[in-house]
N, CA and C of each residue as an Amber inpcrd file, in Angstrom:
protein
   381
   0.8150000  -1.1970000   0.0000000   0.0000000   0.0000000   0.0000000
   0.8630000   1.2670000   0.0000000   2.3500000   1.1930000   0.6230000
   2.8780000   2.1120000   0.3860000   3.6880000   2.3420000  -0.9530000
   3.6560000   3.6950000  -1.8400000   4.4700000   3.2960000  -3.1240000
   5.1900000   4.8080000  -3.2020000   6.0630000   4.5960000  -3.6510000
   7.0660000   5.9200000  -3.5850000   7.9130000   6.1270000  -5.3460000
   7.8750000   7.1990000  -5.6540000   7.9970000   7.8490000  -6.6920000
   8.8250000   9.2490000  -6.7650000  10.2500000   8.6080000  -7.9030000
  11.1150000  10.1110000  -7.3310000  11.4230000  10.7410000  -8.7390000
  11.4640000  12.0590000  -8.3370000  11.4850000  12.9570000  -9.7170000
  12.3760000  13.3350000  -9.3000000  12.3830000  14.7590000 -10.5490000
  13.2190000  15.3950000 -10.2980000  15.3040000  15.4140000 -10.8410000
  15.4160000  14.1070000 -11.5150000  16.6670000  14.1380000 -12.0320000
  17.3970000  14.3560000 -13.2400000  18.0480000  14.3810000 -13.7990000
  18.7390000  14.9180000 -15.1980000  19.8080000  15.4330000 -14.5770000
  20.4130000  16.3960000 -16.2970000  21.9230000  16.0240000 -16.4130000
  21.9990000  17.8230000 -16.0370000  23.3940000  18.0330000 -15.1550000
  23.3260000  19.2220000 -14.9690000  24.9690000  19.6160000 -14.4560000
  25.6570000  20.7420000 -15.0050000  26.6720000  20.9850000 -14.9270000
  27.4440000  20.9090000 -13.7630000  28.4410000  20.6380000 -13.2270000
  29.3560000  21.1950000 -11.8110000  29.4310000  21.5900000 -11.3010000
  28.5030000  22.2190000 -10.1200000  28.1730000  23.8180000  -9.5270000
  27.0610000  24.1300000  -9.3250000  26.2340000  23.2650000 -10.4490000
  25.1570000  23.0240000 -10.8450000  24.1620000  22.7090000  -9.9450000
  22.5940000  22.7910000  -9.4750000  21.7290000  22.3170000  -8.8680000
  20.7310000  21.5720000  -9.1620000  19.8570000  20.7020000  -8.1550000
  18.5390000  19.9860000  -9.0860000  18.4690000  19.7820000  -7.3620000
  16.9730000  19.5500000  -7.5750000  15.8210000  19.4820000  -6.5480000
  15.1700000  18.1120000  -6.9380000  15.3120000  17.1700000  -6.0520000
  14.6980000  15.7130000  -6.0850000  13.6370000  15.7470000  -5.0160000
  12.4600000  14.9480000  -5.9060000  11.0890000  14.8220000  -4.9130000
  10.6350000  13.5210000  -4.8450000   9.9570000  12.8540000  -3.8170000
   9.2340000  11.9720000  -3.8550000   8.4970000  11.9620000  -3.4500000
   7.5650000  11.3480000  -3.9770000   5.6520000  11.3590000  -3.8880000
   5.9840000  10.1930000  -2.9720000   5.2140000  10.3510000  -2.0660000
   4.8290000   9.4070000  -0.9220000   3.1460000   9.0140000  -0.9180000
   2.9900000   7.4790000  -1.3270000   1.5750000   7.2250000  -1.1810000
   1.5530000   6.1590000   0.0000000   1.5620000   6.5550000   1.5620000
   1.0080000   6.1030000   2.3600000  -0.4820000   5.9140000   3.0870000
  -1.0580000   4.8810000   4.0720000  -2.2230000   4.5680000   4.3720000
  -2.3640000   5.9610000   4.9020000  -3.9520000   6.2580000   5.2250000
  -4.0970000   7.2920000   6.1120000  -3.8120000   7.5970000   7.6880000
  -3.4970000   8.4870000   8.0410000  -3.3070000   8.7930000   9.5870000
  -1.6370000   7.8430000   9.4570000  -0.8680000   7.3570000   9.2080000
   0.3680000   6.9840000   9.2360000   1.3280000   7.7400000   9.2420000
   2.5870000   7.5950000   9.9260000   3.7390000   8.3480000  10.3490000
   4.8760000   7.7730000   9.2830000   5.7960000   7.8100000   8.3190000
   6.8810000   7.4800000   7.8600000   8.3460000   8.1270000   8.2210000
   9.2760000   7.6310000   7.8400000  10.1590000   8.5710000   7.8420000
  11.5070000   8.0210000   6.5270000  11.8520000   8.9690000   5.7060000
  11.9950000   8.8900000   4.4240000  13.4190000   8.9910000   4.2090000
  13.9430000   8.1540000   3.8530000  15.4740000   8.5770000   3.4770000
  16.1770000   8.3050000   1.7510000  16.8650000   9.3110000   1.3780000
  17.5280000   9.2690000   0.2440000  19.0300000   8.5590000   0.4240000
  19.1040000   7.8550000  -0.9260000  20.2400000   6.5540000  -0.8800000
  20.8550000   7.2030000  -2.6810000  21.6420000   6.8180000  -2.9180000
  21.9310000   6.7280000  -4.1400000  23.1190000   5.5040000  -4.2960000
  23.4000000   5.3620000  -5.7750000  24.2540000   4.1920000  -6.0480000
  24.5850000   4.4040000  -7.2780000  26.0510000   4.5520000  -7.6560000
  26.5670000   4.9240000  -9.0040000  27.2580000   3.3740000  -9.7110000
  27.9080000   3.3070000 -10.5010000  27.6350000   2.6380000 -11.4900000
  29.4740000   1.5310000 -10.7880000  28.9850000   0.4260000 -10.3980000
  30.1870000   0.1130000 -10.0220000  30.1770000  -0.1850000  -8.3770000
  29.5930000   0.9100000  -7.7940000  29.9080000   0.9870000  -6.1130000
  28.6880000   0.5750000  -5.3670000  28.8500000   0.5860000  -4.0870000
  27.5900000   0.1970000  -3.2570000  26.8560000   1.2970000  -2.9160000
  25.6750000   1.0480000  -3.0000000  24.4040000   2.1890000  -2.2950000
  24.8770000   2.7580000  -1.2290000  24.9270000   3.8840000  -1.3980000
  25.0720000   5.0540000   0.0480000  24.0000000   5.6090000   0.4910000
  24.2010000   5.9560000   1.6340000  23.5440000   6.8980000   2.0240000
  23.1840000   8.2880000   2.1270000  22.7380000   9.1220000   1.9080000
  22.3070000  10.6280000   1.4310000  22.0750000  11.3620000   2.6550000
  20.6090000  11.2460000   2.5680000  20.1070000  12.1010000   3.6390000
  19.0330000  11.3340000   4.2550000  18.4830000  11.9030000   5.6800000
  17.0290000  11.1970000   6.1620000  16.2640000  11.8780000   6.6680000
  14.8570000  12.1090000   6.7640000  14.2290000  12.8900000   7.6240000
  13.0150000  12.1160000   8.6230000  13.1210000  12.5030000   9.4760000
  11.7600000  11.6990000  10.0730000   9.9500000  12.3570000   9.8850000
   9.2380000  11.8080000  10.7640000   7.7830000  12.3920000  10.4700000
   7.7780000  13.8050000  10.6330000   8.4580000  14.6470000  11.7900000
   8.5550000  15.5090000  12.8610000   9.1960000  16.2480000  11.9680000
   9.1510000  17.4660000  12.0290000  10.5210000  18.4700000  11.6580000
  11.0410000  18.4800000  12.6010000  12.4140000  18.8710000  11.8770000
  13.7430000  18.8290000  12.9800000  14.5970000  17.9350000  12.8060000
  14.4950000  16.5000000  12.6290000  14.7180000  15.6950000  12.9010000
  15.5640000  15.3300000  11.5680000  16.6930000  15.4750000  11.0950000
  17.5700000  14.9970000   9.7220000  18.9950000  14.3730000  10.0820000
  19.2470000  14.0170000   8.7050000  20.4900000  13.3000000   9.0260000
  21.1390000  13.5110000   7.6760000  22.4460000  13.7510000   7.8910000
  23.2090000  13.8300000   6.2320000  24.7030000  12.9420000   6.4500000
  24.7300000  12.4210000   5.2540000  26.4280000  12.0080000   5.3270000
  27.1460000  13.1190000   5.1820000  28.2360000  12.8770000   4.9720000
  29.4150000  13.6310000   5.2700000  29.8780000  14.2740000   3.7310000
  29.2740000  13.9290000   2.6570000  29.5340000  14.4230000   1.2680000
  28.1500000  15.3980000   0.9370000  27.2940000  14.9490000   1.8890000
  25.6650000  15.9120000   1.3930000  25.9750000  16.8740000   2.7870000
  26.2440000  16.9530000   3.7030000  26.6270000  18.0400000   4.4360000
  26.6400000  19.1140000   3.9640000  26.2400000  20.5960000   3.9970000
  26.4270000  22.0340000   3.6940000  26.1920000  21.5940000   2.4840000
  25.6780000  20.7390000   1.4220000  25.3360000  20.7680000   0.2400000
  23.9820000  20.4420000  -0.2650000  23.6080000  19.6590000   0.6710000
  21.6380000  18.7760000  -0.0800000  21.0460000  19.2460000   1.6490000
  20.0930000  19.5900000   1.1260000  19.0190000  19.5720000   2.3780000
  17.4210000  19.0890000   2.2720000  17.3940000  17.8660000   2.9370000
  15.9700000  17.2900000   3.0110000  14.9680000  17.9430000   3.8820000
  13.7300000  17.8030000   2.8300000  12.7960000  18.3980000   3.4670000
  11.3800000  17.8790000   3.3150000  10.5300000  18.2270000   4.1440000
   9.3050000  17.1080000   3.7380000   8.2470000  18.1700000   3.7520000
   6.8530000  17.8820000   2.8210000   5.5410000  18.6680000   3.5490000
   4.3950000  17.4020000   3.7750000   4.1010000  17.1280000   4.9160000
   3.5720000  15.8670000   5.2610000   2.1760000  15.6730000   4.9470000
   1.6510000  17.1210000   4.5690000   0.1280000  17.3650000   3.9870000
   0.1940000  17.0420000   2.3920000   1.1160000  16.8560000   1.8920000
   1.2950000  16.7060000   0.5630000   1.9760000  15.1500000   0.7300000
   2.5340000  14.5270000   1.3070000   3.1840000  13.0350000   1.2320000
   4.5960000  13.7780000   0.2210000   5.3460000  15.0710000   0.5060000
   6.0390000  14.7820000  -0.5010000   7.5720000  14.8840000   0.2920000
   8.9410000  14.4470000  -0.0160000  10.1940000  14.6380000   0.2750000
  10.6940000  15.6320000  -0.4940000  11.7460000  16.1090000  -0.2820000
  12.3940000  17.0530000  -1.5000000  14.0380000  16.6440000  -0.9720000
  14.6510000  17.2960000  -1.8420000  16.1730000  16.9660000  -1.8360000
  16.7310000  17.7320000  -2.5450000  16.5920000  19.3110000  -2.1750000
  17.6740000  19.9490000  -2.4740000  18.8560000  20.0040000  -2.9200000
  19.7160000  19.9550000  -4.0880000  21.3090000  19.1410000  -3.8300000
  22.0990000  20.7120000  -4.5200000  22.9730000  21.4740000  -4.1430000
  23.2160000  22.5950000  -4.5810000  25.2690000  22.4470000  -4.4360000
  25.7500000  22.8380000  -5.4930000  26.9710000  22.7440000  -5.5790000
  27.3740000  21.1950000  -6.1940000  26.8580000  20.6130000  -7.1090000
  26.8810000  19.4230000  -7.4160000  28.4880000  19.1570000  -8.0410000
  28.6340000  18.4880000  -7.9890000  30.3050000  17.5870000  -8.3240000
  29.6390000  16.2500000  -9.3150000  30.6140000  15.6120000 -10.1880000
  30.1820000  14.4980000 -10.7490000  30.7210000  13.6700000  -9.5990000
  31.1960000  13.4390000  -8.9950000  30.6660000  12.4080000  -8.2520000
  29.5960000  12.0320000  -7.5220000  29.1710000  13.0230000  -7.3480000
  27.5800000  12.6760000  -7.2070000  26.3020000  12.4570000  -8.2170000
  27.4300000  12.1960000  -9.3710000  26.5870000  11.3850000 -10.3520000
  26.5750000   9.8720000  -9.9110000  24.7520000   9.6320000 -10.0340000
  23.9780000   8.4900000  -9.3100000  22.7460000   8.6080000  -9.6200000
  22.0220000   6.9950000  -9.1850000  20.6990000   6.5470000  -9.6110000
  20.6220000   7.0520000  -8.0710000  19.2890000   7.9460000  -7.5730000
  19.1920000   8.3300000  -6.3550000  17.7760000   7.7640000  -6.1070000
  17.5500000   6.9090000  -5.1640000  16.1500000   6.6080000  -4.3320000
  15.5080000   7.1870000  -3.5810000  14.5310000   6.7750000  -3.2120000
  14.4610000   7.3650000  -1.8750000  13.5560000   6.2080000  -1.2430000
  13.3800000   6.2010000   0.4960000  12.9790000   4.9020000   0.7680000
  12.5240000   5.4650000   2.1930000  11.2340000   4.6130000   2.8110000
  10.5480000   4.5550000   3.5700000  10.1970000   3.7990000   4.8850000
   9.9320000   4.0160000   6.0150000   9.6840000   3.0320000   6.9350000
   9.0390000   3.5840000   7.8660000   8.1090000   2.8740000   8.3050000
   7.3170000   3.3740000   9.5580000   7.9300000   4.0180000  10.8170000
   7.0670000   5.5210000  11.1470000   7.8900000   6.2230000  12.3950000
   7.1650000   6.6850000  13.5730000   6.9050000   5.8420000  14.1550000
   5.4250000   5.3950000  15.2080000   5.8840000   6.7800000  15.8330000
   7.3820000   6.9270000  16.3240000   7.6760000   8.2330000  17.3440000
   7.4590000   9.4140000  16.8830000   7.4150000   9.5660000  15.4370000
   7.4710000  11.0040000  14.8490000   8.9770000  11.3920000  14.6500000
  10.3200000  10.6420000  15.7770000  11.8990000  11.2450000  15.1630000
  12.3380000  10.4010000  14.8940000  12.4030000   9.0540000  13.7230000
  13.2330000   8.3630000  13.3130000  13.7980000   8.7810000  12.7630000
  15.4080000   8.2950000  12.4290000  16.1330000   8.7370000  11.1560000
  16.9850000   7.7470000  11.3970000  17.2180000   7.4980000  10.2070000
  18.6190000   6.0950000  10.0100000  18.6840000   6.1990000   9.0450000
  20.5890000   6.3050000   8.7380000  21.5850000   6.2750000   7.3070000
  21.4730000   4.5840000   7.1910000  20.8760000   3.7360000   7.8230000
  20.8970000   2.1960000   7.6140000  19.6520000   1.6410000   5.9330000
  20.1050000   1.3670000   5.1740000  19.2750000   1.1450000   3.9170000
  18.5170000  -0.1190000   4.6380000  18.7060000  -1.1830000   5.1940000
  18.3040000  -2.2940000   5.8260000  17.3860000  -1.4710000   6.6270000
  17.0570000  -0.4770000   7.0190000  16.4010000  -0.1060000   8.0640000
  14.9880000   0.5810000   7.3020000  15.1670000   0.0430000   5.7170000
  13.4760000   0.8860000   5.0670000  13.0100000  -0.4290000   4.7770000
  11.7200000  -0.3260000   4.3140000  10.8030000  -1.2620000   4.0630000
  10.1930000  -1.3910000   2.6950000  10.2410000   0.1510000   1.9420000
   9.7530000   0.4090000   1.0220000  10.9220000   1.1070000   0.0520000
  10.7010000   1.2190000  -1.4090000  12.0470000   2.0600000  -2.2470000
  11.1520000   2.7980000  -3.3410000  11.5550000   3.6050000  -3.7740000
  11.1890000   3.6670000  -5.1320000  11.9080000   3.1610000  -6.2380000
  11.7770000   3.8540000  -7.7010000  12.1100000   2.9150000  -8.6240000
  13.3560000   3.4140000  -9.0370000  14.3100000   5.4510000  -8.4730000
  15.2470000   5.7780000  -8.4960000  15.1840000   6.9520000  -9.5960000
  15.6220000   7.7690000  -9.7420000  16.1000000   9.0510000 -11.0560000
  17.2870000   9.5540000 -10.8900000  17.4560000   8.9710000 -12.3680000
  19.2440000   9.4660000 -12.4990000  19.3310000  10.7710000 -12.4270000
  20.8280000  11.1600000 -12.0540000  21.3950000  12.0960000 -11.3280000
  22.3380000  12.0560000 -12.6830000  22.8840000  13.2100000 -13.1300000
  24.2480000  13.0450000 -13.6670000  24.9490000  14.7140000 -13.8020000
  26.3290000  14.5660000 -13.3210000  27.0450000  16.0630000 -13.2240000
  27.7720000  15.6620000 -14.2680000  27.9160000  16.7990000 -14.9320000
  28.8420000  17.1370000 -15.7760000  30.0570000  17.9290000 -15.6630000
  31.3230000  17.5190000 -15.6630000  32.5220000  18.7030000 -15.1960000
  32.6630000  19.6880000 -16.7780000
């Protein structure tokens, strides 16, 4: 019942920005909490960013730091993902992924720790 859907990607210069969204179709009255993963061509899935039900509540690795900022509007089911100052190495198939957040502050960089994915939108920097 839950299905997740991410926009928002294409090809964009070095310096460059793009705004990633995902449509969140959860049951009614339910709490999630949503995290972005990506995985480039060769390497293992990382971790991005996370947000829980609650504002406030985020998490970034250490390469999306001072660069991507997650954000949610929970009346809309939607995520966003800011990514500003882009590098090709952060060229990647980027997800985003879901799991129940009974407390309202979950957050976990753990991919084992969602339940749900979407289907991913490529990312690609250009130097």
């Amino acid at each position: 019942q839950v299905h997740l859907v991410e926009s928002g990607g294409g090809l964009v210069q070095a310096g460059g920005s793009l705004r990633l969204s995902c449509a969140a179709s959860v049951p009614t009255f339910s709490t999630y909490a949503i995290g972005w993963f990506r995985q480039a061509p060769g390497k293992e899935r990382e971790f991005v960013a996370a947000v829980s039900w609650s504002a406030g509540f985020t998490d970034y690795s250490d390469s999306a730091q001072g660069r991507f900022t997650i954000s949610r509007d929970n009346a809309k089911n939607t995520v966003c993902l800011q990514m500003n100052g882009l590098k090709p190495e952060d060229t990647a198939v980027y997800y985003c992924a879901a799991r129940r957040d009974y407390s309202g502050s979950l957050v976990s960089p753990n991919a084992g720790a969602y339940n749900y994915w979407g289907q991913g939108t490529q990312v690609t920097v250009s130097s």
